[in-house]
C-alpha positions in Angstrom: 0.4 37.3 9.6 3.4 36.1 9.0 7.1 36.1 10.1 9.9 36.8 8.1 13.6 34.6 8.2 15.9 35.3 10.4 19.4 34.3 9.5 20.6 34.5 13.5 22.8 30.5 14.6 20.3 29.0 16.5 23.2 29.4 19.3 22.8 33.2 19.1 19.1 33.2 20.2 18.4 34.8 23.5 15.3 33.6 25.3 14.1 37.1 26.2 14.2 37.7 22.5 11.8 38.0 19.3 9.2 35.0 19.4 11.4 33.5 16.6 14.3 33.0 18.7 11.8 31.9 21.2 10.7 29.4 19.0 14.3 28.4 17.9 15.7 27.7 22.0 12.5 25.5 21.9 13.6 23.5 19.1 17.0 23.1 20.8 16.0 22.3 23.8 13.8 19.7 22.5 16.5 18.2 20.1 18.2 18.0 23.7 15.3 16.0 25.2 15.0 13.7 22.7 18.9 12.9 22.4 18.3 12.4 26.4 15.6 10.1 26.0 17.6 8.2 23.4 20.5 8.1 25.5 18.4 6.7 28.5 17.3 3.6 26.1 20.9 3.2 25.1 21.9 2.8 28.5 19.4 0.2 29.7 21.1 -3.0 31.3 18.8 -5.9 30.4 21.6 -8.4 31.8 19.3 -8.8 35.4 15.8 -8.8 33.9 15.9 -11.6 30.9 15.1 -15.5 31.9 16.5 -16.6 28.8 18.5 -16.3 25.5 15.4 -16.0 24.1 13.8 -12.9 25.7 16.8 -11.5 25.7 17.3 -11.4 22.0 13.6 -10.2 22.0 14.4 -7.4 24.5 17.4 -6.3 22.4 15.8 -6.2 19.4 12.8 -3.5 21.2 15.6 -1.5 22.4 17.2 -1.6 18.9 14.0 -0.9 17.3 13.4 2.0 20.0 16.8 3.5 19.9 15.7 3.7 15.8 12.5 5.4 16.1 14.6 7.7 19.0 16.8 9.0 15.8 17.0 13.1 15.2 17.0 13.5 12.0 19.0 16.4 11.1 17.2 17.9 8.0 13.5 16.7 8.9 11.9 19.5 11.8 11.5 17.7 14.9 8.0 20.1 15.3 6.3 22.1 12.9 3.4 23.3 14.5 2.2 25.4 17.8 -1.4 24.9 18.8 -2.6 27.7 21.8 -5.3 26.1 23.5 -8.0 28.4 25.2 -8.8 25.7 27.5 -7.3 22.8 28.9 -8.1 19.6 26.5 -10.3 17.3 28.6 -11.4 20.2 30.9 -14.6 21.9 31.0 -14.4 24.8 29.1 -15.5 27.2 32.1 -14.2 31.0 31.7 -11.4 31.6 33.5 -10.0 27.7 32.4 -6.0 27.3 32.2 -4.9 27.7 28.9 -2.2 25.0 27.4 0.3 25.3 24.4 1.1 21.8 22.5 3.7 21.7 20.0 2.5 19.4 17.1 5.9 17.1 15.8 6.6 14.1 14.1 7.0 12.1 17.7 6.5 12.7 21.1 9.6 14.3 23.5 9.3 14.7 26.8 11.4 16.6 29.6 13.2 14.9 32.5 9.9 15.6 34.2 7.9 13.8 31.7 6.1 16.6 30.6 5.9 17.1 26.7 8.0 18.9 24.5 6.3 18.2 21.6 3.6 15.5 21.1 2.9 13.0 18.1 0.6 14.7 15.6 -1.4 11.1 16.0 -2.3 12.0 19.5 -6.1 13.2 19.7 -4.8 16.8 21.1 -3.0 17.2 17.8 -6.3 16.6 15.7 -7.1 21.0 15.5 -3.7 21.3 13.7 -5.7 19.7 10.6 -9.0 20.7 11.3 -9.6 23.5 13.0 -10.6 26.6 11.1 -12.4 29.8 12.2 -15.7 28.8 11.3 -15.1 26.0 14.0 -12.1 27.1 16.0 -12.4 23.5 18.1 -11.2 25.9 21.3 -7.7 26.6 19.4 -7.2 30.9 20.1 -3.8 30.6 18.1 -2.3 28.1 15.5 1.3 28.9 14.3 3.3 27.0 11.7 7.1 26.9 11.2 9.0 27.8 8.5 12.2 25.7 8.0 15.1 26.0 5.8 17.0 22.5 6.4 16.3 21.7 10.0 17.0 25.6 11.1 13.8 27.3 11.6 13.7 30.6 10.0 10.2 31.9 9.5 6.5 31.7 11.9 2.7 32.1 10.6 0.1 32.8 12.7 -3.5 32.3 13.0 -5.9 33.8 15.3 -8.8 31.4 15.1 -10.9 32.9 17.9 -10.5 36.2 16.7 -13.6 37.0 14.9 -11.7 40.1 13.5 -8.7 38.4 11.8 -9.9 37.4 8.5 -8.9 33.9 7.1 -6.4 33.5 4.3 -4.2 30.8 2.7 -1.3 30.0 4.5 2.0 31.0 2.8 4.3 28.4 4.6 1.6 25.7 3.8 2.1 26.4 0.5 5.4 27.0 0.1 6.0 23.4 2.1 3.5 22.0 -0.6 5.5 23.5 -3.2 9.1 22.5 -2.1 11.1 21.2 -4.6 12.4 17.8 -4.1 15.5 15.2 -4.3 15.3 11.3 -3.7 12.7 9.5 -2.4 8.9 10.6 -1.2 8.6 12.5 1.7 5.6 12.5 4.4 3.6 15.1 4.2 2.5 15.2 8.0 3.1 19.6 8.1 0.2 19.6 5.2 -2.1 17.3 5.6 -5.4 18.7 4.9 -8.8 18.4 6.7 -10.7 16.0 4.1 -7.2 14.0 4.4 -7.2 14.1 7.9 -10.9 12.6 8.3 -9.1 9.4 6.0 -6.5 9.2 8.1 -7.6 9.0 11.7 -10.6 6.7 10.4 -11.3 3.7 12.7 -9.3 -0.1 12.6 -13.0 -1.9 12.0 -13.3 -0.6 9.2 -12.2 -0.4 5.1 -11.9 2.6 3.3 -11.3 3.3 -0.7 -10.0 6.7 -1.7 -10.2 7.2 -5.3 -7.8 10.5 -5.8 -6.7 11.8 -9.0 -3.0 12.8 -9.8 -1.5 14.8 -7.0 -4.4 14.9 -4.4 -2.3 13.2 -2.2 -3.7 9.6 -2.1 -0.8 7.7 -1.1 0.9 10.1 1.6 -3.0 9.9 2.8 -2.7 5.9 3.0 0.6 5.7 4.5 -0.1 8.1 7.1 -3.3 6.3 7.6 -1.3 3.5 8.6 1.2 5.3 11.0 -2.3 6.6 12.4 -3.6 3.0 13.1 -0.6 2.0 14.6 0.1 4.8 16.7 -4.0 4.1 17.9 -3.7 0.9 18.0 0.0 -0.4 18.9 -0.5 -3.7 20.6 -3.6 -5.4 18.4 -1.4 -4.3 14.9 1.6 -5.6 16.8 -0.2 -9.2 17.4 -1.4 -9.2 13.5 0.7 -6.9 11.3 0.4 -4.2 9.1 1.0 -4.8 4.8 1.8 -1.8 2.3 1.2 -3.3 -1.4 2.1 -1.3 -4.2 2.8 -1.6 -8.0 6.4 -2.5 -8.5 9.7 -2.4 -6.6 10.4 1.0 -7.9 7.6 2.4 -6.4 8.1 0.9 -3.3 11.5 2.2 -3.1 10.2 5.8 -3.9 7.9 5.5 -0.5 9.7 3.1 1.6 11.4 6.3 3.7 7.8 8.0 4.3 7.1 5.5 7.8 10.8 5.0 8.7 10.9 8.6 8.8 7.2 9.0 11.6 9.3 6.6 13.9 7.4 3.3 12.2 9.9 0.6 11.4 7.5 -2.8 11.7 5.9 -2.4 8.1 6.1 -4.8 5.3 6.0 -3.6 2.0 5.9 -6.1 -0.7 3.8 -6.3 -4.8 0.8 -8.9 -5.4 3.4 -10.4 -7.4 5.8 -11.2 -4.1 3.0 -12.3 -2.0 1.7 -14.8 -4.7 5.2 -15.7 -5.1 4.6 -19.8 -4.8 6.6 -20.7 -8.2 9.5 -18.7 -10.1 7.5 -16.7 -12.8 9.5 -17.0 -16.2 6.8 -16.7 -18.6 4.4 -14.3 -19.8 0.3 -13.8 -21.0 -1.3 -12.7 -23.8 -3.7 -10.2 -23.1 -6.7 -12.3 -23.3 -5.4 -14.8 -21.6 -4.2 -12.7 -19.1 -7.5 -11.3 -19.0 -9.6 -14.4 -18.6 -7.3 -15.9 -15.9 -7.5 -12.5 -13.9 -11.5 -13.2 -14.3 -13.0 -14.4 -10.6 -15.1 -16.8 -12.8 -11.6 -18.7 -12.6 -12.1 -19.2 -8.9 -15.0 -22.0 -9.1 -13.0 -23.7 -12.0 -10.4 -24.2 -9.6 -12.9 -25.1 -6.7 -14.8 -27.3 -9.2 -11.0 -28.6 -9.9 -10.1 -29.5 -6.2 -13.2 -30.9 -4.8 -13.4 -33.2 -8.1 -10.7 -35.4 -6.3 -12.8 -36.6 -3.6 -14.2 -39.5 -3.9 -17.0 -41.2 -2.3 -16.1 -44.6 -0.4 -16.8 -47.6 -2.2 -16.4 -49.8 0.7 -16.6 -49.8 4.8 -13.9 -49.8 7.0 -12.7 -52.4 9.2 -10.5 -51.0 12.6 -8.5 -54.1 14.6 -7.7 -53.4 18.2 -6.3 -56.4 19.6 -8.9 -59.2 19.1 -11.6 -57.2 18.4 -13.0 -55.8 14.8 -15.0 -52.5 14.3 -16.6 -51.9 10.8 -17.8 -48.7 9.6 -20.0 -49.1 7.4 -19.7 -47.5 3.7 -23.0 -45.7 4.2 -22.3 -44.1 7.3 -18.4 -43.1 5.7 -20.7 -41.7 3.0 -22.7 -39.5 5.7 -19.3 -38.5 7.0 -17.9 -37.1 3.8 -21.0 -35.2 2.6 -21.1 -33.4 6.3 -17.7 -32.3 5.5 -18.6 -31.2 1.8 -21.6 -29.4 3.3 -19.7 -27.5 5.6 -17.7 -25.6 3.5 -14.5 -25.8 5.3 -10.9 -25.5 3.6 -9.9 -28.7 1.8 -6.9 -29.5 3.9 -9.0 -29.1 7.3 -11.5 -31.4 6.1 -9.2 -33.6 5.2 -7.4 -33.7 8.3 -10.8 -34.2 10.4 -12.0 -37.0 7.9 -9.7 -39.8 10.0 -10.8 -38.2 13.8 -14.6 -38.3 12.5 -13.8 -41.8 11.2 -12.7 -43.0 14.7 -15.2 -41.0 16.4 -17.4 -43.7 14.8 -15.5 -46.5 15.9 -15.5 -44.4 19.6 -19.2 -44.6 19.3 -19.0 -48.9 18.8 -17.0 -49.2 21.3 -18.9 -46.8 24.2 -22.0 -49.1 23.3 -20.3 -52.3 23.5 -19.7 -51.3 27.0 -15.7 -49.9 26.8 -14.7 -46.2 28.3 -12.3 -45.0 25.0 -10.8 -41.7 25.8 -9.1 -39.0 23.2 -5.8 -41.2 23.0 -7.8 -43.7 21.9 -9.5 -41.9 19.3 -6.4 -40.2 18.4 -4.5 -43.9 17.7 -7.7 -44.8 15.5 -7.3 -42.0 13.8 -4.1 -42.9 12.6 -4.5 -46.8 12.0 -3.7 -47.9 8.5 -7.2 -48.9 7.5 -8.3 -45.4 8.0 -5.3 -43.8 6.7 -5.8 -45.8 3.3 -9.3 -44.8 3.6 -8.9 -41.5 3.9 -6.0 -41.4 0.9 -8.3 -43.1 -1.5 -11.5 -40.7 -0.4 -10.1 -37.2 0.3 -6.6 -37.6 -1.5 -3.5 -34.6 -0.8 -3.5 -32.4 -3.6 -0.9 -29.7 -4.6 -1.9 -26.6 -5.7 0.7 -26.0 -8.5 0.1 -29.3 -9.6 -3.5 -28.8 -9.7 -2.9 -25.4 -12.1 -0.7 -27.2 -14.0 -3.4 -29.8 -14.9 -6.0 -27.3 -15.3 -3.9 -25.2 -18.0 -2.3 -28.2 -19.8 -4.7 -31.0 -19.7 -8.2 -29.6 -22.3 -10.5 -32.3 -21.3 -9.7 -31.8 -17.4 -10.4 -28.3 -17.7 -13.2 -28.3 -20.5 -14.8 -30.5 -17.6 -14.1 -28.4 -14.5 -15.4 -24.8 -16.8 -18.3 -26.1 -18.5 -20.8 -23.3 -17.6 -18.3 -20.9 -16.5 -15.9 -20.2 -19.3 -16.7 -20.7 -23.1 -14.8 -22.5 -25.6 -12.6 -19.4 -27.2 -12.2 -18.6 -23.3 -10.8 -22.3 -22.3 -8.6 -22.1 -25.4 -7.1 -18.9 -24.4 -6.0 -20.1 -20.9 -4.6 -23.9 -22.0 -0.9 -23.7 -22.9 -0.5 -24.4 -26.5 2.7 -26.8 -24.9 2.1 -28.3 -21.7 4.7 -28.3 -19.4 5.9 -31.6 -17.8 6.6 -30.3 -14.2 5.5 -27.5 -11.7 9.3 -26.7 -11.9 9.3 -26.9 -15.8 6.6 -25.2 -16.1 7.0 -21.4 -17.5 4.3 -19.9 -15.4 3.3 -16.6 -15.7 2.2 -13.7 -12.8 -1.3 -14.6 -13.5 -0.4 -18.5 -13.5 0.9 -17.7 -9.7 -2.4 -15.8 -8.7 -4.3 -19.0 -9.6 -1.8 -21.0 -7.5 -2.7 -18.5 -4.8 -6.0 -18.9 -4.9 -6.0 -23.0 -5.2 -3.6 -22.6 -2.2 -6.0 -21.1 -0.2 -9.0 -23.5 -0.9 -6.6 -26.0 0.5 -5.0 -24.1 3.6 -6.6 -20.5 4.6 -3.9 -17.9 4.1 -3.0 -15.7 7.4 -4.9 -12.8 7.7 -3.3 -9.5 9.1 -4.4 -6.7 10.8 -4.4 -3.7 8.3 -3.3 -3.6 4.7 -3.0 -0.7 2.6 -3.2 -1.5 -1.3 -2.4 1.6 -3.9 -2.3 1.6 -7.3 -5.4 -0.7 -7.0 -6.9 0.3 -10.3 -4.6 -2.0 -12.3 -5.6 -5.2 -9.6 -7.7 -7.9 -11.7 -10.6 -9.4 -9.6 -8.2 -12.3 -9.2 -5.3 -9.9 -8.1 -8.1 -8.4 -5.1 -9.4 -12.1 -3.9 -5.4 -12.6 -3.3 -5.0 -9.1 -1.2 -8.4 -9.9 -0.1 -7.4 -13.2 1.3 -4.8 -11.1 3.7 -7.2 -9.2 5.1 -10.0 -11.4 6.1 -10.1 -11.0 9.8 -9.2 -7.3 9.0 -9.2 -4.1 7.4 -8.3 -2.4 4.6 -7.4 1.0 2.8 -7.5 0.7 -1.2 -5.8 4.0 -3.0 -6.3 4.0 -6.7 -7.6 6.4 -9.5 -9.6 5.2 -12.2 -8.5 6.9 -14.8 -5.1 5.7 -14.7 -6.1 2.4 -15.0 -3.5 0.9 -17.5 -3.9 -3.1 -17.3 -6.5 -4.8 -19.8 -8.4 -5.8 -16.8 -8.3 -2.6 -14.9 -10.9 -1.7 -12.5 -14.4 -0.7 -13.6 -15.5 0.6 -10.8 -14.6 0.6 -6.7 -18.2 -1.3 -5.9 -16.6 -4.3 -8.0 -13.2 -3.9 -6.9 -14.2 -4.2 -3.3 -16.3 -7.1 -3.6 -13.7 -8.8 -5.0 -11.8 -8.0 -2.3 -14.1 -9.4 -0.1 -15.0 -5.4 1.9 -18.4 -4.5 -0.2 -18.9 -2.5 2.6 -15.8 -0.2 2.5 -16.5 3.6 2.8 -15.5 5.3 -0.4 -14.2 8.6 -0.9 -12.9 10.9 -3.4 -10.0 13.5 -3.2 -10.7 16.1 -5.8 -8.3 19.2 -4.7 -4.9 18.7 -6.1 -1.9 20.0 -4.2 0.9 18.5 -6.1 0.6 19.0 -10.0 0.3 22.7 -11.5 -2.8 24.4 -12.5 -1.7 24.6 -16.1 -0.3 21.1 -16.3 -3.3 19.4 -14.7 -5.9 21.2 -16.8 -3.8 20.0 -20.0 -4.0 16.4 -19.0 -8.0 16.8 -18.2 -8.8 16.8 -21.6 -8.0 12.7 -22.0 -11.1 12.3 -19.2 -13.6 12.2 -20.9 -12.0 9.5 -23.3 -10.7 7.3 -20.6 -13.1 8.1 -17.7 -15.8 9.5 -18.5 -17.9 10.9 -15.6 -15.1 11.2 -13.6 -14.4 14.5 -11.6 -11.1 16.2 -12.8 -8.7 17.3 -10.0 -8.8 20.5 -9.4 -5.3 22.1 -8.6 -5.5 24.5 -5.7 -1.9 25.5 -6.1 -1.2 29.5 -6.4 1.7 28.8 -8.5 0.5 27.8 -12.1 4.1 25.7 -12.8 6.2 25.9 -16.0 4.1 24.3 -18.6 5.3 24.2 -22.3 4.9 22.0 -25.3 7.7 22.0 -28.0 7.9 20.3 -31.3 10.8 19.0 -32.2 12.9 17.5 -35.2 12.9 13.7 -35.2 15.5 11.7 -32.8 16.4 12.8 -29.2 17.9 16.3 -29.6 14.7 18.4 -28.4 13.8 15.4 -25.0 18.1 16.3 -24.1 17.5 20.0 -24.7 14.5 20.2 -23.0 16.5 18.0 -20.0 19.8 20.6 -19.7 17.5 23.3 -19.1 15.5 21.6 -16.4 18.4 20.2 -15.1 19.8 24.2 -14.0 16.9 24.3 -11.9 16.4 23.2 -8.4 14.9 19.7 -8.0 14.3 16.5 -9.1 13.9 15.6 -13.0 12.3 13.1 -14.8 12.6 12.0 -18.7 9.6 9.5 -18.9 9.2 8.1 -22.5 7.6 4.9 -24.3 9.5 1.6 -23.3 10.8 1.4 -26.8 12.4 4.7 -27.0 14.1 4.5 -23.7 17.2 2.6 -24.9 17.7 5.5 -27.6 17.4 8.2 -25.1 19.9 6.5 -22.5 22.4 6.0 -25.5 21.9 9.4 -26.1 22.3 10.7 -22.6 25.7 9.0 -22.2 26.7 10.3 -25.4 26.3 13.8 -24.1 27.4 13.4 -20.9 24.6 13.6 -18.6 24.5 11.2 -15.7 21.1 9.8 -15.3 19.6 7.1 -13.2 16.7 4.3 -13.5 13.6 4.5 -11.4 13.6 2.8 -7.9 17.5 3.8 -8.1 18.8 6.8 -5.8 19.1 10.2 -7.2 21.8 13.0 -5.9 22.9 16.6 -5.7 25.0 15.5 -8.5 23.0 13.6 -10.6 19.0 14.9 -10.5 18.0 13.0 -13.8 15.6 9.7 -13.8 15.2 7.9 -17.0 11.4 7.0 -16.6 9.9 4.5 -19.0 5.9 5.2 -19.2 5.1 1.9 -17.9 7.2 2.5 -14.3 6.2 6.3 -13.9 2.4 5.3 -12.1 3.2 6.6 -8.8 6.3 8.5 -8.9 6.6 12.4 -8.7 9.4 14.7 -9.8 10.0 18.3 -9.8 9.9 19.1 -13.4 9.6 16.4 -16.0 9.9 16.0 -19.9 7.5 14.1 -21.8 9.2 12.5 -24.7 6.5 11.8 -27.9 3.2 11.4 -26.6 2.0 9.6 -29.6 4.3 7.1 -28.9 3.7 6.7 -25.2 0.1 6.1 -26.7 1.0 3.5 -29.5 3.2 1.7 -27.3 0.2 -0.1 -25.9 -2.4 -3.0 -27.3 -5.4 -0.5 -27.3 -5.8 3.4 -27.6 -8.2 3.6 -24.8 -4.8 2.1 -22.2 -2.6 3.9 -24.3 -4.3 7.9 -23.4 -4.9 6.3 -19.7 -1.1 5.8 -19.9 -0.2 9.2 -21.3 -2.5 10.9 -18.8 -0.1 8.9 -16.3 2.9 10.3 -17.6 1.6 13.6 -18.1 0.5 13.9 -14.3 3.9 13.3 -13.1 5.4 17.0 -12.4 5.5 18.8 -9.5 6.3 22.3 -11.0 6.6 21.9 -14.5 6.2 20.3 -17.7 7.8 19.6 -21.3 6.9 18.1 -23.7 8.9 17.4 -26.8 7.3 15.9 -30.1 8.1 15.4 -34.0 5.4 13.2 -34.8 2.4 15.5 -33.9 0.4 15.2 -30.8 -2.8 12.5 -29.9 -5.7 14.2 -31.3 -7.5 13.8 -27.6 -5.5 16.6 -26.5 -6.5 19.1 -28.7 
């Protein structure tokens, strides 16, 4: 089925030759066309076509952004996939039809002539790469993969999918390319996508999806993909309202941030809840229950109840001069005005910014009956008299939202009034700082101070809404967290990634039906990934026995990997010999490695490290050739992936945190982190959970 490497320069292939060589001359010649096409963008003269500055610093910044996405990168295959069609796509399928090949890449190339070289794995042709199989060929008579080595190709697979006489069997390449050790930062995984990831990925714009995936099942290179998918199917409406990537921390960010860069997408934002509720300098910190109680979505009508309690209904008319005549609105009908505006439900700021156009409106109304013809400048120069403009300060008064969260959490009465039916007493005490701050910029707010802000911001100004946003790591979100990634997403959709059972917060995720309320899309599709292709059989089966004490009910991951990884466990004499040990002999394998340990050993260990001479790095921070060890601290590793890691005392990975039920959910993090093998080093004796 398969072919073997050839070791041949690419230069050295004839095209008459073996299909491999074949194969290779395509490759070059493609690399050609797309350094042609690259060229031809570089060399467009925009000096005869722009009106302005301004579209011409718009226009250069497309071509820079094109000439970008038009980059070869030298180590990444330009195509990895041959699809033999038996029949034209689009054509009737009549016997005797022309047959087309497609070459399945990372981006479309095209010849001189315009005809493709290789077409986006996006584009609807590609779509039997991932899902055609020979129960339902989907008119594909041959699918071939390629084998690289670097950006050489050196080996072909076949697949006869209209031959009922081939029998099916597991790719090897697949495997191997799932397998691949790694250095540096996440890699897409567009060669491996699998068919129950492919039906997440090419889902449609309108509407929100929720993948709940357990470690390795691919939940995040499914997201991202997902939203090179949508943007590739959707170009100029994402372009108009933007695309958001939220995830945990920076150093997760950092580990992803090459994955679009690398499909040709360069107009992402990535950014944590933390920098998008960024409103005042966070220098402070919770307790978990009040942590708990402020992340509670109960504190969303406290802060409604909050706002709205600074109208004020009018206690007297109005009285409007324009020249020598007097127009009084009366304090009823200002009363009628304000409750219609209450009633409405609108944002506080719009309502207060209509409250002085419906106020002239009225005195429009006066004026039409007392036989004048007032037209919009009129109104508009009502609007703005002093009378009403006092009016409208002492009924519907500015308010700021940090100032209004700084009330609430210093000032007991204000918020005792504001929660009564909503919080409790012990609840109120453990939100109000035990010493009020003077000043917003005093103040030492906390992250969940700034999600409150968020929130109060919005129920004065609605928050922009953007096209698509993909949230991961969702299960550690409190329900205030997902009303603030809600709020970006109103007018759009989203994709939430997350795994229960590695919920590690004190207000971690229940369950998706709850999350995505709170998130404001109930009606989100949700769907499980359950085959693991990244963590070994052995290590994955190990972890699975903290389940049913963290999650129970949820469906373990089942590795589908034929290599079972290096799996061993190790006591070890107290200190950080047997973690260092266990590190060296990692370290003369091929890959990446990681050391993750509890937060308070990780000084220790890096001490220790230096002292031996082994060059480490932190997370978020680059790895090389040279130096393939991250220092991992259990409370950074959610997310991340290395080739083999070491897993310094689990007990105290476990201890390390303010409950036993977060502390197993954060070992089974930690646990889950390896790619192709696992140590673990202990002297203290290992969590009874793991048996």
């Amino acid at each position: 089925m398969s072919t073997p490497a050839h070791d041949a320069p690419l230069s050295e292939a004839p095209l008459s030759a073996d299909p491999l060589s074949r194969e290779r001359s395509h490759l070059v010649a493609s690399r050609s066309a797309l350094r042609a096409m690259r060229e031809d963008v570089e060399s467009l003269d925009i000096a005869d076509v722009t009106a302005n500055w301004v579209n011409a610093a718009v226009l250069e910044k497309q071509i820079e952004d094109r000439i970008k996405a038009l980059a070869d990168l030298s180590e990444t295959p330009l195509f990895f996939g041959r699809l033999d069609y038996l029949h034209a796509p689009g054509a009737e399928q009549a016997e005797g039809g022309e047959a087309e090949r497609f070459y399945v890449g990372r981006r479309h190339v095209h010849d001189t002539d315009g005809d493709p070289m290789v077409v986006d794995w996006r584009a609807p042709v590609s779509q039997p790469f991932y899902r055609a199989s020979k129960k339902d060929p989907q008119d594909i008579s041959l699918r071939r993969r390629f084998g690289y080595t670097g950006g050489d190709l050196t080996a072909y697979e076949d697949e006869h999918l209209s031959d009922p006489a081939e029998a099916a069997v597991t790719s090897k390449l697949l495997q191997q390319e799932i397998e691949r050790p790694r250095v540096g930062p996440m890699r897409d995984i567009v060669a491996t996508i699998q068919p129950e990831q492919d039906e997440i990925v090419r889902a449609g714009l309108s509407g929100s999806v929720c993948v709940q995936g357990g470690p390795g099942t691919g939940k995040t290179a499914v997201g991202l993909h997902r939203v090179a998918y949508l943007l590739y199917a959707h170009r100029e409406r994402l372009a108009r309202t933007g695309t958001l990537v939220i995830g945990p921390n920076r150093s997760f960010l950092h580990y992803i941030e090459q994955v679009l860069p690398a499909l040709g997408e360069l107009a992402v934002r990535q950014a944590t809840v933390d920098d998008l509720v960024a409103h005042v300098e966070v220098r402070g910190a919770d307790e978990a229950a009040a942590a708990v109680v402020k992340g509670d979505a109960r504190m969303a009508e406290v802060l409604r109840r909050a706002l709205y309690s600074h109208v004020a209904m009018p206690a007297e008319g109005i009285v409007v001069v324009r020249g020598s005549r007097r127009w009084r609105v009366p304090v009823y009908e200002l009363e009628e005005i304000v409750r219609e505006l209450l009633a409405r439900d609108i944002r506080y700021g719009a309502a207060r910014e209509a409250l002085p156009q419906r106020i002239a409106h009225a005195v429009l109304v006066q004026m039409e009956r007392a036989g004048e013809a007032p037209d919009d400048r009129v109104q508009n120069t009502v609007a703005r008299n002093a009378a009403v403009k006092a009016a409208v300060k002492a009924v519907w008064p500015q308010v700021d939202p940090a100032k209004l969260v700084l009330r609430l959490l210093s000032d007991a009465d204000f918020l005792a009034e504001h929660a009564e039916g909503v919080l409790d007493a012990d609840e109120q005490k453990a939100v109000l700082w035990v010493r009020p701050a003077r000043s917003v910029k005093s103040a030492k707010w906390s992250p969940a101070d700034t999600v409150l802000i968020d929130e109060a911001t919005d129920l004065v100004e609605r928050t922009h809404s953007l096209g698509h946003v993909v949230l991961d790591e969702a299960q550690d979100l409190s329900p205030m967290q997902y009303r603030a990634v809600g709020r970006r997403c109103t007018t759009g959709s989203a994709t939430v990634l997350g795994d229960l059972a590695q919920g590690t917060t004190p207000w971690a995720t229940r369950s998706w039906s709850e999350a995505l309320s709170h998130l404001g899309k109930g009606e989100a599709v949700v769907e499980e990934l359950t085959a693991g292709f990244r963590v070994p059989t052995d290590v994955i089966a190990y972890a699975s026995r903290l389940l049913p004490h963290i999650a129970p009910g949820l469906t373990p991951v089942a590795s589908i990997r034929e290599n079972p990884g290096f799996f061993e466990i190790r006591a070890a004499d107290a200190g950080t010999a047997g973690a260092l040990a266990a590190c060296r002999e990692l370290l003369e394998r091929e890959g990446s490695v990681g050391l993750i340990a509890a937060d308070a050993r990780v000084p220790e260990l890096a001490a220790a490290l230096e002292a031996a001479g082994i060059g480490h790095v932190g997370p978020g921070e680059e790895t090389t050739p040279a130096i393939r060890l991250t220092l991992v601290p259990a409370s950074l590793a959610k997310g991340l992936e290395y080739d083999y890691v070491v897993l310094d005392e689990p007990h105290a990975v476990v201890d390390g945190e303010p409950d036993e039920r977060t502390g197993l959910r954060r070992l089974y993090v930690a646990l889950t982190r390896a790619v192709s093998g696992l140590v673990v080093t202990h002297a203290t004796g290992l969590p009874p959970q793991l048996g």
